[in-house]
C-alpha positions as CSV (number, residue, x, y, z in Angstrom):
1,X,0.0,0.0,0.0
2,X,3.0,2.4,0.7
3,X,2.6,5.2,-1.7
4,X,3.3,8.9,-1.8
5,X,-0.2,9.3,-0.3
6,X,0.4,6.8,2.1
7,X,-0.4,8.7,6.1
8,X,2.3,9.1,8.1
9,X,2.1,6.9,11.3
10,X,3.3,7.7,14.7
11,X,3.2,5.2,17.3
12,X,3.9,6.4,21.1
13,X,4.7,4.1,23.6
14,X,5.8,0.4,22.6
15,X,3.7,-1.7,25.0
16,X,1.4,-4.7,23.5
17,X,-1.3,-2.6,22.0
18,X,0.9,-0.1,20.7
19,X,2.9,-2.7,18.9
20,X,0.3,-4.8,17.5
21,X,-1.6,-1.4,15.6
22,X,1.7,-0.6,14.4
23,X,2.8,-4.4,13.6
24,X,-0.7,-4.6,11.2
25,X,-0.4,-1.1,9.7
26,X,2.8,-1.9,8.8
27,X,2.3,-5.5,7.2
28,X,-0.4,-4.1,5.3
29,X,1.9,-1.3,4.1
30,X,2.1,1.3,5.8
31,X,5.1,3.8,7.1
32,X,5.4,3.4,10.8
33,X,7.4,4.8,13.8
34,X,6.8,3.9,17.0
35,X,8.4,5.8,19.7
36,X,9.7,3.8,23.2
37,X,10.6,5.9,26.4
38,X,12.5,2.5,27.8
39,X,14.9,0.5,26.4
40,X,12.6,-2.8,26.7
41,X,9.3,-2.7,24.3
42,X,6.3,-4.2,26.4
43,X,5.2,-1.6,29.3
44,X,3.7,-3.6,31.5
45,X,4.1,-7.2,29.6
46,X,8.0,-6.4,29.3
47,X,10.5,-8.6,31.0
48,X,13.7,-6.7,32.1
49,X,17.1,-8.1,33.3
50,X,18.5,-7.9,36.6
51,X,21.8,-9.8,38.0
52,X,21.9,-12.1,35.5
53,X,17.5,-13.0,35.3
54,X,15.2,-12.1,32.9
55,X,12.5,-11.2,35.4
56,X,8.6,-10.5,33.8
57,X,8.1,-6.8,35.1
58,X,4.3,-6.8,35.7
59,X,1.7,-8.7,33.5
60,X,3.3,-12.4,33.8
61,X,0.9,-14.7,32.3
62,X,0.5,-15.0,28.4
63,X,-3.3,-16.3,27.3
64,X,-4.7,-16.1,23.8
65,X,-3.3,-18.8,22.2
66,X,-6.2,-21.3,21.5
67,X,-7.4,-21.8,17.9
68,X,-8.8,-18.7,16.7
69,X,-7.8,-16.6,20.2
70,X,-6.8,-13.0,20.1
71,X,-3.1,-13.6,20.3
72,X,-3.1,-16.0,16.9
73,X,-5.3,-13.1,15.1
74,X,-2.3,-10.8,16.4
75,X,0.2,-13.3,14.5
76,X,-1.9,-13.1,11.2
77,X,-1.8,-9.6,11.1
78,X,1.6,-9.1,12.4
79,X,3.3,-11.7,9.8
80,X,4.7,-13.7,12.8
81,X,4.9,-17.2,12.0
82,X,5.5,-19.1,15.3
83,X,5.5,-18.6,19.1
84,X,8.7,-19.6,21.1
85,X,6.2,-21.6,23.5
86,X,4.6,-24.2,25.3
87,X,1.1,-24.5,26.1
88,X,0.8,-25.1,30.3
89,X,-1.9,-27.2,32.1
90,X,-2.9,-26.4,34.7
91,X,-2.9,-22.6,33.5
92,X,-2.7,-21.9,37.3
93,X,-3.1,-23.3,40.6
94,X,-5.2,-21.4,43.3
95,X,-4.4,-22.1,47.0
96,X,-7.5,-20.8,49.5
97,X,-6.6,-19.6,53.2
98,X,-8.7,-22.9,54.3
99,X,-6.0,-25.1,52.2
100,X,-8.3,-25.9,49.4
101,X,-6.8,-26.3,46.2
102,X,-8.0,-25.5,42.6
103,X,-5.7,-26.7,39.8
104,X,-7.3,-24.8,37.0
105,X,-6.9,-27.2,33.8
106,X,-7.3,-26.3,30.3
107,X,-8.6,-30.1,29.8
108,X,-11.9,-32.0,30.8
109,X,-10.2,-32.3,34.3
110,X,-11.8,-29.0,35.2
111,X,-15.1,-30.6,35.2
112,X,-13.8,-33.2,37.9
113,X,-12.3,-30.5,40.0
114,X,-15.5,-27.9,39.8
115,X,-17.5,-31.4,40.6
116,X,-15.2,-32.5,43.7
117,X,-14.6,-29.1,45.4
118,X,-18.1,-27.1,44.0
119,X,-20.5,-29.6,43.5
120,X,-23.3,-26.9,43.3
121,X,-20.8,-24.5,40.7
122,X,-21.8,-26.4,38.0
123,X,-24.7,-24.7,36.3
124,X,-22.5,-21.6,36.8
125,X,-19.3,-22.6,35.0
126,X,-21.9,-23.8,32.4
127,X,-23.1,-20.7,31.3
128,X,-19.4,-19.0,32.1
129,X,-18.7,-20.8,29.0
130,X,-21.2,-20.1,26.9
131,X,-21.2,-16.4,27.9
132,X,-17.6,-16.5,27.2
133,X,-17.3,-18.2,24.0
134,X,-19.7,-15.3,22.9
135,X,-18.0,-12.2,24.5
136,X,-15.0,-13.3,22.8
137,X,-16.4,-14.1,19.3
138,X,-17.6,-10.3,19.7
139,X,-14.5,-8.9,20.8
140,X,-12.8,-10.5,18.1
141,X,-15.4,-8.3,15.7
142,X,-13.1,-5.5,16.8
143,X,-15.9,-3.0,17.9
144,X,-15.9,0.1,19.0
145,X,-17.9,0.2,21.8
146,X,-17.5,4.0,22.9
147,X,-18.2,5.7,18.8
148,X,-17.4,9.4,18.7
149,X,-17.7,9.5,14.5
150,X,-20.5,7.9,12.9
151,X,-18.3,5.9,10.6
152,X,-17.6,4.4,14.0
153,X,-21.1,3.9,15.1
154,X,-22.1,2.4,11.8
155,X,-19.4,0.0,12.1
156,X,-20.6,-0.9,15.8
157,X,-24.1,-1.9,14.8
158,X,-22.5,-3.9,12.0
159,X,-20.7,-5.5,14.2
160,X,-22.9,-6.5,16.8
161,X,-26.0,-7.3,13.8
162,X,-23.8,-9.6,12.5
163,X,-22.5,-11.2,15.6
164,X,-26.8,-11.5,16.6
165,X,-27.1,-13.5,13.5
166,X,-23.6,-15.6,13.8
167,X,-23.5,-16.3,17.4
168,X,-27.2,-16.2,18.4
169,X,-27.3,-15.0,21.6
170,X,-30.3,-15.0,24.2
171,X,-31.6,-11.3,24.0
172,X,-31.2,-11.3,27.8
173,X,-27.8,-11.4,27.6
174,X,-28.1,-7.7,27.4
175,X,-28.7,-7.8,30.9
176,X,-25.5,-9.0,31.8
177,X,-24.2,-5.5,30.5
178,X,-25.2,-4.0,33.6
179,X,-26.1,-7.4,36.4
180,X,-23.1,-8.1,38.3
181,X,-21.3,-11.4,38.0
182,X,-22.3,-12.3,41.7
183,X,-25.7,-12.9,40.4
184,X,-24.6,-15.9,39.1
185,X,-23.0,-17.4,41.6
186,X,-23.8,-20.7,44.3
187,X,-24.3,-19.6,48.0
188,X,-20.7,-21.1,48.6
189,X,-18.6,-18.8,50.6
190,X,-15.6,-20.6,49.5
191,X,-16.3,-20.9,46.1
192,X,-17.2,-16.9,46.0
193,X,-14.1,-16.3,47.3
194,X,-12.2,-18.1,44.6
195,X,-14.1,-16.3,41.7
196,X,-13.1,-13.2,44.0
197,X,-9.7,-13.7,44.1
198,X,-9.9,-14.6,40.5
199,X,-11.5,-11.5,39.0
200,X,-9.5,-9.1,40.9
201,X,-6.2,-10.3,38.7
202,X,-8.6,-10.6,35.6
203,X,-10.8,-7.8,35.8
204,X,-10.2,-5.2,38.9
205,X,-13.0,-5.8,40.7
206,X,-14.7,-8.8,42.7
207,X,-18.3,-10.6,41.9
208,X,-20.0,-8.1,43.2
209,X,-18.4,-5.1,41.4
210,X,-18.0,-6.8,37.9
211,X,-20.6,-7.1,35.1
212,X,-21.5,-10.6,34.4
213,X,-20.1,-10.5,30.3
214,X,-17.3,-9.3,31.4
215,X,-16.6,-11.3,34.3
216,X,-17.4,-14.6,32.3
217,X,-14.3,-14.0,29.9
218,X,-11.9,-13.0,32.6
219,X,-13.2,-16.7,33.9
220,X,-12.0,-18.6,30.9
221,X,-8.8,-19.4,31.4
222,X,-9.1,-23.3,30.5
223,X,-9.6,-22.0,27.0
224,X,-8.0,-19.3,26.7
225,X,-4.6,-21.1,25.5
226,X,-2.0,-20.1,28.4
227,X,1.3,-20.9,27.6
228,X,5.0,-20.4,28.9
229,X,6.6,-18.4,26.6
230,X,10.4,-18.6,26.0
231,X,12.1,-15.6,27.2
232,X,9.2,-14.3,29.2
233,X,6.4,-12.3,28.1
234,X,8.6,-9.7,27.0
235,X,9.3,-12.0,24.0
236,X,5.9,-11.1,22.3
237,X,6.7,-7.4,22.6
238,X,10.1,-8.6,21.4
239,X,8.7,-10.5,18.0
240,X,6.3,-7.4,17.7
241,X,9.1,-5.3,17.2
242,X,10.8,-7.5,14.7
243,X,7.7,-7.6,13.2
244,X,7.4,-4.0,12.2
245,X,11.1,-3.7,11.5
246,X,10.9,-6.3,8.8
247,X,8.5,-4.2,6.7
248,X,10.8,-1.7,6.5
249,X,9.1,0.4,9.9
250,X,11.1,1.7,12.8
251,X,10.9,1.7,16.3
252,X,13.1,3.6,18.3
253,X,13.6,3.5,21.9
254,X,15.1,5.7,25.0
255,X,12.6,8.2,22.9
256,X,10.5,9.6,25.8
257,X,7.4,12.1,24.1
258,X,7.5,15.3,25.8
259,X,5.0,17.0,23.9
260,X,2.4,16.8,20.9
261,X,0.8,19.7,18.9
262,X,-1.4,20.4,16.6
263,X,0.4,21.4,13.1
264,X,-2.1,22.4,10.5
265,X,-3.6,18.9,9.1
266,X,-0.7,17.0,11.0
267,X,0.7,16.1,14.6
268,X,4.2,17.7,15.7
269,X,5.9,15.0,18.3
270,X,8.9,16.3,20.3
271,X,11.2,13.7,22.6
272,X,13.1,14.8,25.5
273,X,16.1,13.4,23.5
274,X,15.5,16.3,20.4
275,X,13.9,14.5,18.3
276,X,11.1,16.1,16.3
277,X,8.8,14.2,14.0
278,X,5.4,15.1,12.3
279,X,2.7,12.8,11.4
280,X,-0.6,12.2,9.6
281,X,-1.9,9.8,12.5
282,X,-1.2,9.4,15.7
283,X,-1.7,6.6,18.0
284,X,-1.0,7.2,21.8
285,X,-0.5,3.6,24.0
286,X,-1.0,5.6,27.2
287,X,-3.4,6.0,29.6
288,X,-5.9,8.8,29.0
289,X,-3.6,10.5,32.4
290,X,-0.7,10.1,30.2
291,X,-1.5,11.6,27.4
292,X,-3.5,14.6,29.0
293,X,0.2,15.4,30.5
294,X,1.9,15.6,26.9
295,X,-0.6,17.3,24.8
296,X,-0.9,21.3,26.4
297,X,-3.9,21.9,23.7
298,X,-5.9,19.0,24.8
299,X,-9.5,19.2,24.4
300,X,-11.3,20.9,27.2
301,X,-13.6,17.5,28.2
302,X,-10.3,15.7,28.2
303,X,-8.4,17.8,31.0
304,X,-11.4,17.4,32.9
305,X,-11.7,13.8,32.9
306,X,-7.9,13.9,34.1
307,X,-8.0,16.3,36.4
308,X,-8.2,13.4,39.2
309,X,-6.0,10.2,39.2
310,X,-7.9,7.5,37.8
311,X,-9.7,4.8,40.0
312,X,-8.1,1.0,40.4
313,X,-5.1,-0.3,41.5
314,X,-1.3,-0.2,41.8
315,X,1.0,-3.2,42.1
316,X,3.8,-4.5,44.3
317,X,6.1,-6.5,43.1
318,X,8.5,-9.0,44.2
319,X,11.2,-9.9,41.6
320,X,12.6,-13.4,43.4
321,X,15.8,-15.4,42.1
322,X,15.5,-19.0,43.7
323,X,17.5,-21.7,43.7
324,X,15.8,-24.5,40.9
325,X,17.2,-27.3,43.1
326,X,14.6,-26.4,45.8
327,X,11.8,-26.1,43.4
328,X,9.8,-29.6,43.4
329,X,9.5,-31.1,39.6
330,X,6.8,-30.0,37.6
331,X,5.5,-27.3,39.8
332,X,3.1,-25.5,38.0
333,X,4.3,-22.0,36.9
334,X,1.5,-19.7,37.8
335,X,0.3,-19.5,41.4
336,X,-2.1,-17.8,43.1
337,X,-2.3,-17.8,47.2
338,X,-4.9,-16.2,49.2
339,X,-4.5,-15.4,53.1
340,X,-7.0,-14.8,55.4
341,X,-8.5,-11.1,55.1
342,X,-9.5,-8.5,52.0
343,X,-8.1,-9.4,48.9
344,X,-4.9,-7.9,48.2
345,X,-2.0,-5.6,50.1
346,X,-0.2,-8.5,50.3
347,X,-2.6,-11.0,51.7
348,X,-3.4,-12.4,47.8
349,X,0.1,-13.1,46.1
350,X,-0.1,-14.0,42.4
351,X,3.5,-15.8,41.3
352,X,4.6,-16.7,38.4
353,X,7.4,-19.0,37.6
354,X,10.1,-19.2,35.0
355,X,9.3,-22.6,33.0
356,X,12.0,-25.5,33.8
357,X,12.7,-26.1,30.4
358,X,13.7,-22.2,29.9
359,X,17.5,-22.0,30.6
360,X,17.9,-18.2,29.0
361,X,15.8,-16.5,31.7
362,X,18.4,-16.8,34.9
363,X,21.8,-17.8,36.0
364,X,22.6,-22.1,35.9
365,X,21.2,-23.4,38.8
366,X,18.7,-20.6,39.7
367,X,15.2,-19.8,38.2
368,X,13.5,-16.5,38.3
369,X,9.6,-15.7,40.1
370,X,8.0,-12.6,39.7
371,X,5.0,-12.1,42.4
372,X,2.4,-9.5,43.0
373,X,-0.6,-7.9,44.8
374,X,-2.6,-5.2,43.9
375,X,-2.3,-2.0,46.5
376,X,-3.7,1.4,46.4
377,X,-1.0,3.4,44.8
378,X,-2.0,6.2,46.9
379,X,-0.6,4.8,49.8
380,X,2.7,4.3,48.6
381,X,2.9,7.7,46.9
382,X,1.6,9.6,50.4
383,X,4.3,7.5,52.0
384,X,7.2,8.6,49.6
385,X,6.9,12.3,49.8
386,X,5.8,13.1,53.4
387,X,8.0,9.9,55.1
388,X,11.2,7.9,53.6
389,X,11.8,6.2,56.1
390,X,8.2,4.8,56.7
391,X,7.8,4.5,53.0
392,X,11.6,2.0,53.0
393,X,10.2,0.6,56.3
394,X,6.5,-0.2,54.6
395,X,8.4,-1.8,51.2
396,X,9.8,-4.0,53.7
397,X,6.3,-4.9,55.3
398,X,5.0,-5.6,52.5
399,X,8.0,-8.0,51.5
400,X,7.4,-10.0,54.0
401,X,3.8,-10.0,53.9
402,X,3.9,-11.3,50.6
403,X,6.5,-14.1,51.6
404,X,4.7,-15.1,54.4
405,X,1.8,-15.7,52.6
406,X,3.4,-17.6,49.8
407,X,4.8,-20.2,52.2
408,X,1.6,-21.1,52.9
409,X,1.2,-23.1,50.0
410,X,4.3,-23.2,48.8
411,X,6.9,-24.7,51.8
412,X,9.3,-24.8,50.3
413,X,9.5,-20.8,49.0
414,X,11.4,-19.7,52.5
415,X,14.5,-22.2,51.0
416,X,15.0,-21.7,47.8
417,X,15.2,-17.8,48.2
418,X,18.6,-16.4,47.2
419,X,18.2,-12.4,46.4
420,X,14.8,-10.6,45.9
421,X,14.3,-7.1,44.5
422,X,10.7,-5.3,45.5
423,X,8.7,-2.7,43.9
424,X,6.2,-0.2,44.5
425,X,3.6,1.5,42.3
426,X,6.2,4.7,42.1
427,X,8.6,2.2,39.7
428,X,5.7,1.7,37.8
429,X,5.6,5.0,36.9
430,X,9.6,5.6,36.5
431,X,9.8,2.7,34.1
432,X,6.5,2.1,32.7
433,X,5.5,5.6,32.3
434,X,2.1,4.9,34.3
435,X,1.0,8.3,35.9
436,X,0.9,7.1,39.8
437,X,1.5,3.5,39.0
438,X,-1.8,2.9,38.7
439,X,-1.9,-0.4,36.7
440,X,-4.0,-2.8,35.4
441,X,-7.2,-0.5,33.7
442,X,-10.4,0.0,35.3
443,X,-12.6,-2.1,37.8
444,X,-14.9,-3.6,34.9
445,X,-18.1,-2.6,36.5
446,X,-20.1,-2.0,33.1
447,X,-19.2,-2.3,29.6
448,X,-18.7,1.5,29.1
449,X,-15.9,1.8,32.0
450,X,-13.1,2.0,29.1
451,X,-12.4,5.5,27.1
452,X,-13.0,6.2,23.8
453,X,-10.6,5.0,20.8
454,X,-10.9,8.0,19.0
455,X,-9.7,11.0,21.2
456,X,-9.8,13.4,18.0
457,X,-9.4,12.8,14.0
458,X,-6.1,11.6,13.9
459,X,-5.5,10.6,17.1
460,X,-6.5,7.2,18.9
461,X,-5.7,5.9,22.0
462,X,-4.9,2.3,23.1
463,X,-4.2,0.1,25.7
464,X,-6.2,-1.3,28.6
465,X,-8.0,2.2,29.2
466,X,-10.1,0.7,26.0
467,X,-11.8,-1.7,25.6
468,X,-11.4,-4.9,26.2
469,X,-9.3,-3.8,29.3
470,X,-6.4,-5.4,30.5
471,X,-4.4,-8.5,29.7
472,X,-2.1,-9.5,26.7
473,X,-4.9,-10.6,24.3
474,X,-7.4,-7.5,25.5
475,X,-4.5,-4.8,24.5
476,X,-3.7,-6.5,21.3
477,X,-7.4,-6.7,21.0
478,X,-7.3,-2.9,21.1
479,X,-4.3,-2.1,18.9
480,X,-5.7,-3.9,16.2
481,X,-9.1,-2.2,16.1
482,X,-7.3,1.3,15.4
483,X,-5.3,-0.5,12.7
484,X,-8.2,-2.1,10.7
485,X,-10.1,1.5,11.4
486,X,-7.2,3.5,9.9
487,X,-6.8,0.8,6.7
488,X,-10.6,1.1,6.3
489,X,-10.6,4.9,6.3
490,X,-8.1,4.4,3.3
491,X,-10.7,1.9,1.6
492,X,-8.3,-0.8,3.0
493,X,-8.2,-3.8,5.4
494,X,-6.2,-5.9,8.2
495,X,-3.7,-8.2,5.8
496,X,-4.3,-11.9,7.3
497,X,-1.4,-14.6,7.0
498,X,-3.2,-17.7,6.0
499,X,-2.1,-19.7,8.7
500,X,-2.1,-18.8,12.4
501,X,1.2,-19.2,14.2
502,X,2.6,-22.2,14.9
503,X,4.0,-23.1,18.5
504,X,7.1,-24.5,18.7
505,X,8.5,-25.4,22.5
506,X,12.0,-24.5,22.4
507,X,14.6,-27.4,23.0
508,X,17.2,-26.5,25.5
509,X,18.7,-22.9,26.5
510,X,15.9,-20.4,24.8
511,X,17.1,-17.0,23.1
512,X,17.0,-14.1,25.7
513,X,14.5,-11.1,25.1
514,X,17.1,-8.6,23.6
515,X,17.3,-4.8,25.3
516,X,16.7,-2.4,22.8
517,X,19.6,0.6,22.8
């Protein structure tokens, strides 16, 4: 498609949406830059290295990767023919504070474990999958659920007309745009506290907080195709970057955006570093608080929609370096562990694992874990500017908080530890570029919680401030609608690869995701 009229593309920030809108534009022809404040592409799915690890900085768990999921549309459009990885089972295990365990399997094992622990949850994980199968298959539609053009409302009702006919959904599904997920739920305390603990890492929010649609895809993990990526999860932010570099694109990183200006039909984009580009389009993988803080002229409804930090959640972080010879065989890689009290501040721990088979991601003899809860970023930032020594006295609180609890399932944690490095919501924001750390989107407590796509003509915003909201597969989700929006404005479309990616476990020591310099 490149041709003298061919837009100029700008691309800010290098995280997974970011990267795949500018991986499609550019496979379908298009001139690209994307512009990286880091020397890592990813955000929050990067993985950075530390003493000798590859450590996974904050999302840690890669799904999408079934048949026809969200992450193989991303390879189709992106030109990527395989994925260094290996599809895990059980995609997690859950430990409750009364020692119950849930292995969550991707196989027909799930049934026997919902049947043995929840006798009474199975008409609900009935319809979880049938509710999921079709939020998906409308997600994958691209929509646009928050139109500010009418080319953009037309192509919503397309979207959702042809879904109605394709999927055939009960009409009163519509209801489950606004019912809560808890509605759904068995009178099991401990079950409701596993779909709890569940939807707070998938979705923000707990059953009583989350709309049901919503909350039955952030469920499906058994079919979501997890896998254990080679490298960490920085290695799809890796291959998206190769991706756009093959076609001739650029990305270029330690580029932090300082400002961007109107200039006559185009955009002006200054970096801290000097440089200064224009472009036709621009596409900003921030958060709506992000962008507000580069762009002086921004609209007036804008400023006051930022004016307050955003609602949700920080994280803190554990990044752990153990020793593999205390690690039993065949320990699964993603954990989550739940101690008595409200869900999170250290008392949920979600930890993730680098596979066995993945020698490239820490020194011989050691693995690397990455663990997290969500906290209210708040705290730490109150903490940090009023108090230093009660904000380096509360990091190490929380470190052992979040050990503690971990050893309640897993025994043999307190042994294998050799170094860990913690983090607060403020690193977030130093390396991530998250305004206040906050991570993660927005509580999903009705389908229009996510801002709109289109900020302006010309500009569009991505990330998990859209919708789908957070995760991997959401934000590529998202990066690919603007790209099929800006090829159909120019009377074009996504370019598919015939085939989806194939998976191909690495055999021995994988390649390392690569720092970009």
């Amino acid at each position: 498609m490149t041709s003298q009229s061919s837009p100029r593309i700008v691309v800010i920030g290098a995280g997974i949406a970011g990267l795949a809108a500018g991986a499609a534009l550019a496979h379908a022809g298009l001139p690209v830059t994307v512009l990286e404040a880091h020397i890592y592409p990813g955000g929050c799915a990067a993985s950075f290295r530390y003493q000798g690890h590859w450590y996974d900085a904050g999302a840690t768990l890669v799904a999408g990767l079934a048949p026809g999921g969200p992450l193989q549309l991303l390879g189709r459009t992106a030109g990527i023919e395989s994925w260094p990885a290996r599809l895990c089972d059980p995609t997690m295990v859950v430990h409750l504070e009364d020692g119950t365990i849930v292995p969550r399997y991707a196989d027909e094992r799930r049934w026997e474990t919902y049947r043995s622990l929840f006798p009474t949850s199975l008409p609900f994980w009935t319809w979880q999958e049938k509710t999921a199968r079709l939020l998906w298959d409308f997600a994958l539609r691209l929509p646009e659920l928050r139109p500010r053009s009418l080319d953009s409302l037309r192509d919503l009702v397309a979207a959702t007309a042809r879904w109605f006919l394709a999927a055939h959904p009960s009409p009163a599904i519509v209801l489950d745009l606004w019912r809560p997920l808890a509605r759904y739920l068995p009178d099991d305390p401990i079950f409701r506290r596993f779909i709890d603990a569940q939807l707070l890492i998938a979705a923000q929010g707990v059953a009583t907080d989350i709309f049901a649609l919503y909350g039955a895809a952030a469920l499906d993990l058994p079919n979501a195709g997890v896998a254990e990526i080679a490298g960490g999860t920085g290695t799809i932010a890796r291959l998206l970057v190769e991706a756009i570099q093959r076609q001739g694109s650029s990305v270029h990183f330690r580029q932090e955006v300082e400002t961007i200006e109107r200039a006559g039909t185009s955009w002006r984009i200054r970096t801290r570093q000097g440089l200064v580009l224009e472009s036709s389009l621009l596409i900003a993988n921030l958060t709506p608080w992000g962008l507000a803080r580069i762009w002086p002229e921004a609209p007036k409804w804008l400023r006051s929609r930022t004016e307050r930090p955003p609602r949700g959640w920080g994280a803190f972080m554990l990044y752990v370096s153990l020793d593999s010879s205390a690690i039993p065989p065949g320990t699964p890689v993603h954990q989550q562990i739940l101690a008595p009290g409200q869900l999170g501040e250290g008392r949920s721990v979600f930890l993730s694992l680098s596979p066995e088979w993945d020698g490239s991601r820490a020194p011989a003899g050691r693995r690397a874990a990455t663990m997290s809860t969500h906290t209210r970023y708040e705290h730490w930032w109150r903490l940090a500017e009023t108090d230093r020594t009660a904000y380096e006295a509360e990091i190490a609180r929380y470190t052992e908080r979040m050990l503690d609890t971990a050893a309640r399932a897993l025994p043999w944690l307190p042994g294998a530890i050799r170094a860990v490095l913690p983090s607060t919501p403020l690193a977030f924001q130093r390396f991530a570029r998250r305004p206040w750390g906050w991570v993660g989107g927005f509580p999903q407590r009705h389908p229009f919680v996510g801002w709109p796509t289109e900020i302006v003509p010309g500009l569009y915003l991505v990330g998990d401030s859209v919708f789908p909201g957070q995760s991997i597969p959401a934000t590529a989700l998202a990066g690919l609608r603007v790209a099929r929006r800006i090829l159909r404005d120019l009377g074009a479309d996504l370019v598919l690869a015939p085939q989806e990616p194939s998976m191909h476990p690495p055999v021995g020591d994988s390649e390392p995701v690569m720092a970009y310099r």
